[in-house]
C-alpha positions, 0 to 999 in steps of 0.5 A, a space after each residue: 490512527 487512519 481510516 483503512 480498508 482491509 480487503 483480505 488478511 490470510 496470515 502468510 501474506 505481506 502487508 502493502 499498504 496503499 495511500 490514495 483517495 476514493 477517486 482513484 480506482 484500487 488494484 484487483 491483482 493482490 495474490 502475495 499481500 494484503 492490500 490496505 488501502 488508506 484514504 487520504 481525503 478524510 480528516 483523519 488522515 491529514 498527515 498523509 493528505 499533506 506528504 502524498 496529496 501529489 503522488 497519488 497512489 503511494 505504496 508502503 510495503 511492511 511499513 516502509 515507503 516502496 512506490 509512487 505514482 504507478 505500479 513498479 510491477 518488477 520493483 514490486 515482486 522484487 521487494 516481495 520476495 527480498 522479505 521472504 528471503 529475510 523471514 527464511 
């Protein structure tokens, strides 16, 4: 699999999975997902080293590719709340 770091995992939340390396400092505003964070310096993410090493940070929101390069705060809420309105 990857080595991932799990900062909280309430049960009603979303999963954004975040791809970066241990330089780059991690986001501290998580209220509506859990954030994993993926370190793509190590060995055992080299498939992930190879396809985002330029585009540091790189996020996944349930899976699927959703941001590069910064933080789309609005693309981001949007995202968040397009799969609240499927799960209803």
């Amino acid at each position: 699999m990857f080595a991932l770091k799990t900062l909280c995992r309430p049960a009603a939340l979303q999963l954004l999975r975040l791809f970066s390396t241990k330089t780059l400092p991690t986001l501290t505003l998580f209220t509506k997902f859990i954030l994993q964070q993926v370190d793509i310096s190590l060995p055992e993410n080299k498939l992930w080293w190879d396809k985002y090493k330029w585009d540091i940070p790189v996020f996944h929101l349930e899976g699927r590719y959703a941001m590069k390069h910064r933080v789309d705060m609005t693309l981001l809420d949007k995202l968040l709340q397009d799969i609240e309105t499927q799960k209803t």
